[in-house]
Biopython code that builds the backbone (N, CA, C, O; Angstrom):
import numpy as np
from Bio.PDB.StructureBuilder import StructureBuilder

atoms = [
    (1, "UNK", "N", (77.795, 97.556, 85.124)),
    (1, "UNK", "CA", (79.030, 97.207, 84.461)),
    (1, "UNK", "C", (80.138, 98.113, 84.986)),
    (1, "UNK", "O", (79.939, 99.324, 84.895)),
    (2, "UNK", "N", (81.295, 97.680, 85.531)),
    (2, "UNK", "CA", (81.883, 98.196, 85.757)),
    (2, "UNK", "C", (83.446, 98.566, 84.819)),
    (2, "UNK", "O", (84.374, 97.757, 84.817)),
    (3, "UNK", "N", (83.507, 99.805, 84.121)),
    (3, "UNK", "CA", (84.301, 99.910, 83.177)),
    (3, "UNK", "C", (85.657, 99.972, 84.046)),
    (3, "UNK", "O", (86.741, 99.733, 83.515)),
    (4, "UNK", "N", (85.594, 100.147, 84.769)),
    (4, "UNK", "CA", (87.367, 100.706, 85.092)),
    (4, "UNK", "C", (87.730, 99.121, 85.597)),
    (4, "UNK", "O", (88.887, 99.051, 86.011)),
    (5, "UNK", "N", (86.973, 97.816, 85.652)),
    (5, "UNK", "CA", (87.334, 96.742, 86.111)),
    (5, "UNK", "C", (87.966, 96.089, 84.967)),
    (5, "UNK", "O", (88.981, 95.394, 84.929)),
    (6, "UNK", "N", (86.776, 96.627, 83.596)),
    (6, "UNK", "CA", (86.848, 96.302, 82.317)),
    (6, "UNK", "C", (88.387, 96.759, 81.677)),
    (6, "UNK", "O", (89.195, 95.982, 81.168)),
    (7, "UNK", "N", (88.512, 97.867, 81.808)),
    (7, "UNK", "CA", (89.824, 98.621, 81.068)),
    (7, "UNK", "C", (91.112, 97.859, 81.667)),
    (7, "UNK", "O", (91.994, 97.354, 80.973)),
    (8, "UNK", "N", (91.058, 97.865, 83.340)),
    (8, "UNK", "CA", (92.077, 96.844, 83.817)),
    (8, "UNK", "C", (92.459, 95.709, 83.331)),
    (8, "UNK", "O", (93.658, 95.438, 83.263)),
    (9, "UNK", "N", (90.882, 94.310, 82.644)),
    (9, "UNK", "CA", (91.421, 93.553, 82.559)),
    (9, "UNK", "C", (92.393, 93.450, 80.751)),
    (9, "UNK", "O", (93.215, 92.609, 80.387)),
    (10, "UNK", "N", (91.946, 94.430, 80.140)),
    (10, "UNK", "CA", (92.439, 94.803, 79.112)),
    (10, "UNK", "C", (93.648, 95.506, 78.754)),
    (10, "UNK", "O", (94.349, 95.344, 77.755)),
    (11, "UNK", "N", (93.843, 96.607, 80.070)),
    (11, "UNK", "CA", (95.448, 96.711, 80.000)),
    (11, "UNK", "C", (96.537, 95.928, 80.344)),
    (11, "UNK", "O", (97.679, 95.942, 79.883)),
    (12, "UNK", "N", (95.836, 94.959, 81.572)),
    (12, "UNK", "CA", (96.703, 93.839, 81.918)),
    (12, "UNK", "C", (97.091, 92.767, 80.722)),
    (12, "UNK", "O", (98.252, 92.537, 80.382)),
    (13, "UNK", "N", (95.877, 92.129, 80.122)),
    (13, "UNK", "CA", (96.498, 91.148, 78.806)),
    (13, "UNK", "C", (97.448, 92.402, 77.760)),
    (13, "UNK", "O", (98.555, 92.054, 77.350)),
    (14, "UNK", "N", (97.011, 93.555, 77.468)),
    (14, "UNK", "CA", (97.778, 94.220, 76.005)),
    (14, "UNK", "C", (99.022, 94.473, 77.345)),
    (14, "UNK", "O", (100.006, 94.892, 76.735)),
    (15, "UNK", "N", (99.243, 94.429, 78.270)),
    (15, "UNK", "CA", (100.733, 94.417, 78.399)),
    (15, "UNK", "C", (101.458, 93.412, 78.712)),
    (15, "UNK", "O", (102.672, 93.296, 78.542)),
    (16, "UNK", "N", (100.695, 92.636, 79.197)),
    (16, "UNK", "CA", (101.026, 90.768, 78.996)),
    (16, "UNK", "C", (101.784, 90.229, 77.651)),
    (16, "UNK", "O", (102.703, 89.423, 77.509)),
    (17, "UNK", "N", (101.172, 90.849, 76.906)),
    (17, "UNK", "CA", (101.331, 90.686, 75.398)),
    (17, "UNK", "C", (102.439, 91.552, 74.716)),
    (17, "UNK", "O", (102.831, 91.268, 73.584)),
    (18, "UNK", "N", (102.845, 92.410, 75.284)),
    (18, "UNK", "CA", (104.049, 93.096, 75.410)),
    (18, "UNK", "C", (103.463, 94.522, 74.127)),
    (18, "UNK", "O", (104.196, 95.439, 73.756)),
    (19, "UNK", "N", (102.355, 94.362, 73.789)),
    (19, "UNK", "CA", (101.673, 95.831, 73.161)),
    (19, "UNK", "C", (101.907, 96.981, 73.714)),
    (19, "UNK", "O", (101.680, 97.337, 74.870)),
    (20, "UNK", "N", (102.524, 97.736, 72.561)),
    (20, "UNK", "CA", (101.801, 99.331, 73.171)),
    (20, "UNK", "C", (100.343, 99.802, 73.189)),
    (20, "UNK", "O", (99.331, 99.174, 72.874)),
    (21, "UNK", "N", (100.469, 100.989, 73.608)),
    (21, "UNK", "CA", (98.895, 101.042, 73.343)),
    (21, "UNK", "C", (98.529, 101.606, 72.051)),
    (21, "UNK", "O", (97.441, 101.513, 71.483)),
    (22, "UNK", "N", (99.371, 102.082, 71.741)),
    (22, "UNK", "CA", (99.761, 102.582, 70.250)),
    (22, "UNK", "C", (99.624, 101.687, 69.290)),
    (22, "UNK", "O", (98.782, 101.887, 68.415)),
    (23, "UNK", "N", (100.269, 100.761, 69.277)),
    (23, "UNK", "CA", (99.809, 99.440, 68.753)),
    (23, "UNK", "C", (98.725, 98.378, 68.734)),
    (23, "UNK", "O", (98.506, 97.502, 67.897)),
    (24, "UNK", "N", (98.099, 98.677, 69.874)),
    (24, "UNK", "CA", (97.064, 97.580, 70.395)),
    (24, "UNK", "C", (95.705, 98.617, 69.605)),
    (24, "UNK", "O", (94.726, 98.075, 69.090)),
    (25, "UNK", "N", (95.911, 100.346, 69.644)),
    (25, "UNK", "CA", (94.658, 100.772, 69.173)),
    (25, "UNK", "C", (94.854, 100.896, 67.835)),
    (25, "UNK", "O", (93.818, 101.059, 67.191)),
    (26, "UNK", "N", (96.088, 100.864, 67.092)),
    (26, "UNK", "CA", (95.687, 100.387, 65.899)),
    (26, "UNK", "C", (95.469, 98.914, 65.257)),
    (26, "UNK", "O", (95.063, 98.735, 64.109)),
    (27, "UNK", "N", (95.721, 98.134, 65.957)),
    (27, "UNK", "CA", (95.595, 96.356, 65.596)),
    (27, "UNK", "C", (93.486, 96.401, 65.735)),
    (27, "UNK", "O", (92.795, 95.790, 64.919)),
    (28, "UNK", "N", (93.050, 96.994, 66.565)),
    (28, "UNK", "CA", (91.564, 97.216, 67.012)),
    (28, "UNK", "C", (91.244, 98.227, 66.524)),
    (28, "UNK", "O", (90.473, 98.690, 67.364)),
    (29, "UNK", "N", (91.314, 99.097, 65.514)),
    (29, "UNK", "CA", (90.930, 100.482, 64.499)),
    (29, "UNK", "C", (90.720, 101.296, 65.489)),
    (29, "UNK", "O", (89.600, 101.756, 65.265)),
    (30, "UNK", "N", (91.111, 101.742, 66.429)),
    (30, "UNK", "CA", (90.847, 102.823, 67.324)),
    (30, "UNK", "C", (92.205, 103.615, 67.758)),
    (30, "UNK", "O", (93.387, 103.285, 67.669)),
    (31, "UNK", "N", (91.504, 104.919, 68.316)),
    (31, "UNK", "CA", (92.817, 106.404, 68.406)),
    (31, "UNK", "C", (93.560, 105.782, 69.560)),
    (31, "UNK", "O", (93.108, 104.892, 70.280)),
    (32, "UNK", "N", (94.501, 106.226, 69.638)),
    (32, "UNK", "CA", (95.348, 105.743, 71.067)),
    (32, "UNK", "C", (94.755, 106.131, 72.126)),
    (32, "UNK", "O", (94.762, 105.528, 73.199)),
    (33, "UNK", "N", (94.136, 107.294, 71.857)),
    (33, "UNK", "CA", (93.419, 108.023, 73.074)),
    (33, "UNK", "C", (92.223, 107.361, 73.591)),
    (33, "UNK", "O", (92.046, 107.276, 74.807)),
    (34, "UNK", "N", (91.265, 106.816, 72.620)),
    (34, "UNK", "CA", (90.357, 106.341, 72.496)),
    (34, "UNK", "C", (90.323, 105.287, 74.174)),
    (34, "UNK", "O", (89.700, 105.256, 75.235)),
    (35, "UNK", "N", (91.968, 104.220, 73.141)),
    (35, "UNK", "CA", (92.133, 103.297, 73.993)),
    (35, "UNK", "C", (92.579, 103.254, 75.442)),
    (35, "UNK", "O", (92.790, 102.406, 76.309)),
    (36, "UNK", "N", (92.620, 104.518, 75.300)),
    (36, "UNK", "CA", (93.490, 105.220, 76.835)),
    (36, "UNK", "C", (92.119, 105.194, 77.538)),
    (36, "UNK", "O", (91.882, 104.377, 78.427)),
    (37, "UNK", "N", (91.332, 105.996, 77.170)),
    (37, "UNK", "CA", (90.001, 106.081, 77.811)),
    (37, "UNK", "C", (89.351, 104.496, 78.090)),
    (37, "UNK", "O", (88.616, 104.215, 79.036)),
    (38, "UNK", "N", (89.656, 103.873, 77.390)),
    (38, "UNK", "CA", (88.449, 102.100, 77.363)),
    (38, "UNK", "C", (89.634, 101.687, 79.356)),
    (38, "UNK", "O", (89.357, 101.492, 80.540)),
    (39, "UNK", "N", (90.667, 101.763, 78.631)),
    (39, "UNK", "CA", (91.532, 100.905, 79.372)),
    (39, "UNK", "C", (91.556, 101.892, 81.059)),
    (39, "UNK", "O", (91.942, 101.235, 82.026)),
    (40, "UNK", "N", (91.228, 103.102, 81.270)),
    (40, "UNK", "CA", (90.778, 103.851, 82.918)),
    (40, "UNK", "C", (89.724, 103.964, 82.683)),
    (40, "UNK", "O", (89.203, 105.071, 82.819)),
    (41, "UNK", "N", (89.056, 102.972, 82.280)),
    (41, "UNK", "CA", (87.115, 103.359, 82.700)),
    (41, "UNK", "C", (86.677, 104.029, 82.287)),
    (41, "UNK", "O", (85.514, 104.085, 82.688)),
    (42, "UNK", "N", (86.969, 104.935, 81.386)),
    (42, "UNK", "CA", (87.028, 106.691, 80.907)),
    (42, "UNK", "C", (85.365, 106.376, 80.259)),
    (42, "UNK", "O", (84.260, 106.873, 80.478)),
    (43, "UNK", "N", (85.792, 105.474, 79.522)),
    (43, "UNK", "CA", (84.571, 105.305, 78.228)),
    (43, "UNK", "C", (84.200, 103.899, 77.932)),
    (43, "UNK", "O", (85.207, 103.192, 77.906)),
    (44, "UNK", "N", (83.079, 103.238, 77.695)),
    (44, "UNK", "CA", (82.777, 101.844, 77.417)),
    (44, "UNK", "C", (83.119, 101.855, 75.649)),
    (44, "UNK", "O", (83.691, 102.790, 75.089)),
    (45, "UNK", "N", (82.782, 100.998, 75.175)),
    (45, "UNK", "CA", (83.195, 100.550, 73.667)),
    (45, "UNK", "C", (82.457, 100.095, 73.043)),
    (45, "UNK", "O", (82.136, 99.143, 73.755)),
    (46, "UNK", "N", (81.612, 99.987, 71.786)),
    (46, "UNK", "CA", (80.500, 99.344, 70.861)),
    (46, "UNK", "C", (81.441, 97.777, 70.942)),
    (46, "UNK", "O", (82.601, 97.402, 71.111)),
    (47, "UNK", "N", (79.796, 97.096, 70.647)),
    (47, "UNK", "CA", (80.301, 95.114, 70.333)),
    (47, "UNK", "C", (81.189, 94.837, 69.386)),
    (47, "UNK", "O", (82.061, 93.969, 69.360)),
    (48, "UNK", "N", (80.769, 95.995, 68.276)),
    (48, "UNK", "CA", (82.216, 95.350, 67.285)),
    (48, "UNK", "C", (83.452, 95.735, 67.875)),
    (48, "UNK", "O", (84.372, 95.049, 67.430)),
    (49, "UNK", "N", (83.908, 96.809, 68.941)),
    (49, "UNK", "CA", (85.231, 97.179, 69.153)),
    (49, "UNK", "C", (85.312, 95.832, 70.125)),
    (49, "UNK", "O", (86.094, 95.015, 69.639)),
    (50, "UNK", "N", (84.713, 95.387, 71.363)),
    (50, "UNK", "CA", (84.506, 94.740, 72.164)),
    (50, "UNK", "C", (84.996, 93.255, 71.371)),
    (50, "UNK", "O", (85.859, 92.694, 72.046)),
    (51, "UNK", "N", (84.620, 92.449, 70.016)),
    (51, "UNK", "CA", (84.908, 91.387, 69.777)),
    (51, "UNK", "C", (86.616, 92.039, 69.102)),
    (51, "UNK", "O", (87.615, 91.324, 69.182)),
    (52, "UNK", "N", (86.646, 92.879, 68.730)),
    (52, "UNK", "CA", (88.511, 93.131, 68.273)),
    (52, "UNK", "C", (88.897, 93.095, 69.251)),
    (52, "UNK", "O", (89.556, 92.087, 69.506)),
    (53, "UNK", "N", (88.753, 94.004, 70.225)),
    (53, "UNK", "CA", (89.756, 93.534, 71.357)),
    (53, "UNK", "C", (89.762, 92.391, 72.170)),
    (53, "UNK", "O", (90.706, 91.982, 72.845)),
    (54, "UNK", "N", (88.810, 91.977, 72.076)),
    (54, "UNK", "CA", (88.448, 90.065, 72.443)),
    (54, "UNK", "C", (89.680, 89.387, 71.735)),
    (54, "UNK", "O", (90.713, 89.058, 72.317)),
    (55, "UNK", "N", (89.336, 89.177, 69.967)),
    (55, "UNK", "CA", (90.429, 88.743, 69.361)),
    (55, "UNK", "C", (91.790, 89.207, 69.078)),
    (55, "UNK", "O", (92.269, 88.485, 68.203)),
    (56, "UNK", "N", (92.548, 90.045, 69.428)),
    (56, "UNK", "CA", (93.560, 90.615, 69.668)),
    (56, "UNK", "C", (94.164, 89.888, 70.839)),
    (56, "UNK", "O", (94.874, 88.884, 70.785)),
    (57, "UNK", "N", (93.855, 90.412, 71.682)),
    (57, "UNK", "CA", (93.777, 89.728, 73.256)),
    (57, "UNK", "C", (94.267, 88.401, 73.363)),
    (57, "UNK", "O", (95.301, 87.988, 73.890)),
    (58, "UNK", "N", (93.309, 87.771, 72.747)),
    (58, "UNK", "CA", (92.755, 86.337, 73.057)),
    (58, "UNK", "C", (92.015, 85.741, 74.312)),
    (58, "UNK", "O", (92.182, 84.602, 74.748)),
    (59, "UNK", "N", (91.163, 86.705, 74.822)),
    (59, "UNK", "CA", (90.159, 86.310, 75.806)),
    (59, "UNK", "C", (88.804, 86.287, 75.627)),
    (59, "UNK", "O", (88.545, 87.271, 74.934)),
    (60, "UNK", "N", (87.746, 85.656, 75.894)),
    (60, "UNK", "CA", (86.466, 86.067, 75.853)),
    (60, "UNK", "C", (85.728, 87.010, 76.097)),
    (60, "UNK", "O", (86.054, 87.517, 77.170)),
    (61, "UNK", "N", (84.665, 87.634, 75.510)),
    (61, "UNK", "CA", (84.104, 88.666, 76.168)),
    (61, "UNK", "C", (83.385, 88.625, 77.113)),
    (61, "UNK", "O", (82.873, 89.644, 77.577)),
    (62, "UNK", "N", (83.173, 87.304, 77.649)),
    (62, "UNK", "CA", (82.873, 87.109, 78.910)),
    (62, "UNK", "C", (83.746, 87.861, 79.868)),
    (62, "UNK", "O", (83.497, 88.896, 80.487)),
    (63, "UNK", "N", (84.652, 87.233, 79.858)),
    (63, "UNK", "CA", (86.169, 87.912, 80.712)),
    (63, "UNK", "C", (86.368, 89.181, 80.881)),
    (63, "UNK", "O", (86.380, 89.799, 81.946)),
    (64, "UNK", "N", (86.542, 89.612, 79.709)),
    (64, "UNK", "CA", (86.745, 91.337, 79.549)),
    (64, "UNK", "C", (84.989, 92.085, 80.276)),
    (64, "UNK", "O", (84.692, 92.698, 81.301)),
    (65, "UNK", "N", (84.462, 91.744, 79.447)),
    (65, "UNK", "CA", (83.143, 92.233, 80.382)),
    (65, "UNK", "C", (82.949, 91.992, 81.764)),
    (65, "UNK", "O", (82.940, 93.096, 82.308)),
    (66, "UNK", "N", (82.741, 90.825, 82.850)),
    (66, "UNK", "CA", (82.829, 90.181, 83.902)),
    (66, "UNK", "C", (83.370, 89.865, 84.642)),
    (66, "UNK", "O", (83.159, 89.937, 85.853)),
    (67, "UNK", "N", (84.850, 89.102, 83.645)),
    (67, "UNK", "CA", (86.006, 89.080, 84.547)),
    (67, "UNK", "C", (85.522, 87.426, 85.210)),
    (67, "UNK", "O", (85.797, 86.992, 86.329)),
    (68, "UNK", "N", (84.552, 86.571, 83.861)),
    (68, "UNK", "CA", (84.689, 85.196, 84.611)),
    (68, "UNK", "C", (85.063, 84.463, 83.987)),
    (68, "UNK", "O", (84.730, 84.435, 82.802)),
    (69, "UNK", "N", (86.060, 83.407, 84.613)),
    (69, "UNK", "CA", (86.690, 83.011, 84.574)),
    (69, "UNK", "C", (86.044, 81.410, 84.648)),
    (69, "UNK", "O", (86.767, 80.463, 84.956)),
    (70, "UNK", "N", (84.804, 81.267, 84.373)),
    (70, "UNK", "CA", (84.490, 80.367, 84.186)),
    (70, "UNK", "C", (83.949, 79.822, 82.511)),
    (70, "UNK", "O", (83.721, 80.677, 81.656)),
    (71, "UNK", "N", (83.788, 78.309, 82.199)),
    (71, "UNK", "CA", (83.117, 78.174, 80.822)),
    (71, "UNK", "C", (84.274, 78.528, 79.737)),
    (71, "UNK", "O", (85.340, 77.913, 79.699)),
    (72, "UNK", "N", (83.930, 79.616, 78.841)),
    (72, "UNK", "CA", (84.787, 79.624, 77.664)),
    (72, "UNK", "C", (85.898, 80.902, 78.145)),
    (72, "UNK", "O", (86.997, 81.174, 77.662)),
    (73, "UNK", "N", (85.206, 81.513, 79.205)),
    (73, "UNK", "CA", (85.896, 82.598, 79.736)),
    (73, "UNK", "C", (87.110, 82.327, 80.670)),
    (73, "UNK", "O", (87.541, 83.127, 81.500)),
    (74, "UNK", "N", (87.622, 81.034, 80.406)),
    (74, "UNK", "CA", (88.407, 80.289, 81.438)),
    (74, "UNK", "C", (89.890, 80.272, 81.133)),
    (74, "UNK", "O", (90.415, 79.161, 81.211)),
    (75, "UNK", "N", (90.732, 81.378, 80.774)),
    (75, "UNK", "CA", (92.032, 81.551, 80.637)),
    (75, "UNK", "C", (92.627, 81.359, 81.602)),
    (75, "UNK", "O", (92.546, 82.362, 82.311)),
    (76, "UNK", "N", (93.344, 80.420, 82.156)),
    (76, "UNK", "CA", (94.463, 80.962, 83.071)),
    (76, "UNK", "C", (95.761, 81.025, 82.174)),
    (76, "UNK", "O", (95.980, 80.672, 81.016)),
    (77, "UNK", "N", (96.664, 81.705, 83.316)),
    (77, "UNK", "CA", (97.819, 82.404, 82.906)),
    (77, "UNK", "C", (98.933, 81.598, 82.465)),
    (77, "UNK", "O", (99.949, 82.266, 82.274)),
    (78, "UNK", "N", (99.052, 80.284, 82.233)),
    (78, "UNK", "CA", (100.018, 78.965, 81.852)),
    (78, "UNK", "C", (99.185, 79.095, 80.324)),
    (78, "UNK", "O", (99.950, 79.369, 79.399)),
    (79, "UNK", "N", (98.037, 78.970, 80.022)),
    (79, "UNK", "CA", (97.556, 79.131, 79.045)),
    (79, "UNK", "C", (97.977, 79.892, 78.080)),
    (79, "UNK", "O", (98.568, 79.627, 77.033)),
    (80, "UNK", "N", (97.420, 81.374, 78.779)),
    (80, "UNK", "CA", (97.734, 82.559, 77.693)),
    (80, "UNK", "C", (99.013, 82.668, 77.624)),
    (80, "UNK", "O", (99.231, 83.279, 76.577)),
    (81, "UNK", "N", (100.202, 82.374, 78.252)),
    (81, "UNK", "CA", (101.472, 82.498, 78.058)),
    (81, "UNK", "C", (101.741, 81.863, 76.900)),
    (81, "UNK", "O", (102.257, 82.505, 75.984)),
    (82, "UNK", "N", (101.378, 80.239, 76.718)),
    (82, "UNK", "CA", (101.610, 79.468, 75.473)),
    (82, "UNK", "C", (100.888, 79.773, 74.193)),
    (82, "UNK", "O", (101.301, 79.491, 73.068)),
    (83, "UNK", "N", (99.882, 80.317, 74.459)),
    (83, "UNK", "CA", (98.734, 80.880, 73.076)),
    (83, "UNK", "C", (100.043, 81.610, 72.547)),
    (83, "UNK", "O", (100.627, 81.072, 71.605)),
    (84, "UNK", "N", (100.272, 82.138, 72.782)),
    (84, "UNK", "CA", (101.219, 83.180, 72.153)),
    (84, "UNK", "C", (102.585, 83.000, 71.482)),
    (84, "UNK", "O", (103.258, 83.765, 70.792)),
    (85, "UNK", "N", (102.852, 81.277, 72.063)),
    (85, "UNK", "CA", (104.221, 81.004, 71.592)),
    (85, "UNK", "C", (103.883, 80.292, 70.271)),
    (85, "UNK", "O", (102.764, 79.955, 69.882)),
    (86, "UNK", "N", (105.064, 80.129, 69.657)),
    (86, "UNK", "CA", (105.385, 79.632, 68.618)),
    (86, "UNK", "C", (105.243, 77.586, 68.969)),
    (86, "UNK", "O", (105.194, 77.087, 70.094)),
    (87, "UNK", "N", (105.222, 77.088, 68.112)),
    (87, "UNK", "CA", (105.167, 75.371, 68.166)),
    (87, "UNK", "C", (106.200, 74.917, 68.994)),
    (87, "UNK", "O", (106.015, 74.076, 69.874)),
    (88, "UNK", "N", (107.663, 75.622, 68.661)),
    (88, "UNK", "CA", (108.699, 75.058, 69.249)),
    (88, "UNK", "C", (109.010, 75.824, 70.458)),
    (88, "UNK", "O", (109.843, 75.294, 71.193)),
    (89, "UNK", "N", (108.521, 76.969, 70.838)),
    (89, "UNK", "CA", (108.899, 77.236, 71.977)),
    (89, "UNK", "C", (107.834, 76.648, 73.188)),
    (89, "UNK", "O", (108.129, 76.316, 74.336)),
    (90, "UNK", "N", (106.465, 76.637, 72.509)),
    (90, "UNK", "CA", (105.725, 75.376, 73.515)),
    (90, "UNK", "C", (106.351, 74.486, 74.046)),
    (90, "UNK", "O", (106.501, 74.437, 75.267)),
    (91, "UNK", "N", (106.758, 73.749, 73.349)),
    (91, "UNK", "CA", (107.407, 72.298, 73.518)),
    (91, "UNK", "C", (108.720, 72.338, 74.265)),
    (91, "UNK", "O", (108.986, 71.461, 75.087)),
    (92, "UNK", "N", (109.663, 73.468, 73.964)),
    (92, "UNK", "CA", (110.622, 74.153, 75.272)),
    (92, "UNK", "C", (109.780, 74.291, 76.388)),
    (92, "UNK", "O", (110.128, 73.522, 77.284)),
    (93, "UNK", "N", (109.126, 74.753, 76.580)),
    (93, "UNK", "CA", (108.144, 75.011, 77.715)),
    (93, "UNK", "C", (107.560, 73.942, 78.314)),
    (93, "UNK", "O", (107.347, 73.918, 79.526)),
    (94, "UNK", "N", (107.341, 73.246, 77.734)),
    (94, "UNK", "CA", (106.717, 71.880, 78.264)),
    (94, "UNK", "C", (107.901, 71.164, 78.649)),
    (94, "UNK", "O", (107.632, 70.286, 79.468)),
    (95, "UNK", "N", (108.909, 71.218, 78.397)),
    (95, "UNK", "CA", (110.221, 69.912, 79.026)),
    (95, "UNK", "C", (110.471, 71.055, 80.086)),
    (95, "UNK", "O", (110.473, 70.713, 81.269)),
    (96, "UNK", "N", (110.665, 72.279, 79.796)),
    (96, "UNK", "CA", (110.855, 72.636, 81.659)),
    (96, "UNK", "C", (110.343, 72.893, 82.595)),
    (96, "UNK", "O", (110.963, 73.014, 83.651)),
    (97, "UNK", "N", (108.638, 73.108, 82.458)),
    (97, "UNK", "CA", (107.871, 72.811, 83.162)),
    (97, "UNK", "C", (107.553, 71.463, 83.517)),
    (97, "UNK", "O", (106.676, 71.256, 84.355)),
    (98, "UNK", "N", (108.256, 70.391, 82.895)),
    (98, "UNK", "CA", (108.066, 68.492, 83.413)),
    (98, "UNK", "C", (109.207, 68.575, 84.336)),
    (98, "UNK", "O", (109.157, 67.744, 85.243)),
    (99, "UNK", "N", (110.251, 69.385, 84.339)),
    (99, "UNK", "CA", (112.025, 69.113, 84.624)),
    (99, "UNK", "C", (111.255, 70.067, 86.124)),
    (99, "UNK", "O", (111.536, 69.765, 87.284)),
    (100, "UNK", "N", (110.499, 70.956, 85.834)),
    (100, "UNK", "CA", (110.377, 71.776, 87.179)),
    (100, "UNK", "C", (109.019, 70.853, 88.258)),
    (100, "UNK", "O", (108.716, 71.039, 89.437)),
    (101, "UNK", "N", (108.691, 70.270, 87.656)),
    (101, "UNK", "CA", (107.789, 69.766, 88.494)),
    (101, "UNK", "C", (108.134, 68.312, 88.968)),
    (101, "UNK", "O", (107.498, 67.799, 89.888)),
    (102, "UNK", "N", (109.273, 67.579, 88.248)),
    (102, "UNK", "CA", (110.057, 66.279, 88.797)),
    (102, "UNK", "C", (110.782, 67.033, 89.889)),
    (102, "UNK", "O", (110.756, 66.493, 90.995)),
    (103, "UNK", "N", (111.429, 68.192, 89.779)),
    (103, "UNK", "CA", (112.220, 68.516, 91.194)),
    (103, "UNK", "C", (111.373, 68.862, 92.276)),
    (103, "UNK", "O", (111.621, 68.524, 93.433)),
    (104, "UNK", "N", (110.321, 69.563, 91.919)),
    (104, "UNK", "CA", (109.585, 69.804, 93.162)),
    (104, "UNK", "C", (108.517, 68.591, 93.913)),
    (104, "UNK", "O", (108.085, 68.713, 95.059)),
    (105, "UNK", "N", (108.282, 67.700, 93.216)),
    (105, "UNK", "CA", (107.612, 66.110, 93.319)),
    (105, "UNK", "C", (109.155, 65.138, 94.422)),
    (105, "UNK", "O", (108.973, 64.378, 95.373)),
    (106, "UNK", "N", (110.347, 65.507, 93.888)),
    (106, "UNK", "CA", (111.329, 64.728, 94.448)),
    (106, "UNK", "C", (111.668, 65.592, 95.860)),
    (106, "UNK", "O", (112.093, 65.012, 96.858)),
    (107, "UNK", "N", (111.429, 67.042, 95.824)),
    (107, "UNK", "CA", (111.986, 67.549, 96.838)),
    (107, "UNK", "C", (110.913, 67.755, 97.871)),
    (107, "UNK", "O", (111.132, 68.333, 98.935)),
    (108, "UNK", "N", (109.788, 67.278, 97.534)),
    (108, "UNK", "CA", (108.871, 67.519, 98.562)),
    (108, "UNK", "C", (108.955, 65.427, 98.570)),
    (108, "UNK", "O", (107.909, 64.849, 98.866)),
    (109, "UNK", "N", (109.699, 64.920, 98.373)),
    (109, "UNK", "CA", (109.965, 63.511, 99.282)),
    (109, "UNK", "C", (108.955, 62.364, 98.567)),
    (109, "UNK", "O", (108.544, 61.340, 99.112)),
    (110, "UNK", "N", (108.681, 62.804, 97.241)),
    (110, "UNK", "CA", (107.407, 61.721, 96.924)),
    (110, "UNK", "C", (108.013, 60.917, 95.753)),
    (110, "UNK", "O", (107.261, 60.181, 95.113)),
    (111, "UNK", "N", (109.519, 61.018, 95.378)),
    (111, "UNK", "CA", (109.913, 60.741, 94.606)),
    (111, "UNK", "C", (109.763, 58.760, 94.569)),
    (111, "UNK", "O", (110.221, 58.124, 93.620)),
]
sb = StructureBuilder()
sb.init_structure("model")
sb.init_model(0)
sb.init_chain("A")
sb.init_seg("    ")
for serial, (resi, resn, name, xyz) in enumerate(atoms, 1):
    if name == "N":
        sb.init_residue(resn, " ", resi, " ")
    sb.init_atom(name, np.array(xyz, "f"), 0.0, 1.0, " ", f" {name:<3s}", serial, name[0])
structure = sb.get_structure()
């Protein structure tokens, strides 16, 4: 197992997510330091810390453990961007991602 692959993919979503770490180790009952250590490989984490920061997150522990990206462990990044929004800003998101992909459909000549 490689922890420092592990801590990466965990500092990358809690700053995706716009968390401190200050925040992210108390939302998951743990010291800031604690989380300092999970997130540089420092230290691995018991299953119950492992499913909080799963659900915090919003990734599988497939993912965070492995880093696959297959099955339930299958976030991509259009995804987790919208997990996070609100109903109506989805739906903003969705008319300009249709408005951005009619221009690039017309400008690559397939219109």
């Amino acid at each position: 197992m490689d922890w420092g692959e592990i801590g990466l993919r965990i500092r990358r979503q809690r700053e995706f997510l716009g968390y401190t770490r200050e925040q992210f180790a108390e939302m998951i009952d743990i010291t800031p330091k604690f989380c300092s250590d999970i997130e540089l490989g420092v230290k691995g984490m018991s299953v119950p810390t492992l499913c909080r920061v799963a659900e915090v997150l919003q990734l599988s522990a497939d993912y965070i453990l492995l880093g696959d990206r297959r099955g339930t462990g299958d976030m991509r990044p259009i995804q987790r961007m919208l997990d996070v929004c609100t109903e109506a800003e989805r739906s903003y998101a969705e008319e300009i991602l249709k408005t951005f992909l009619m221009a690039m459909h017309e400008k690559s000549g397939h219109a």
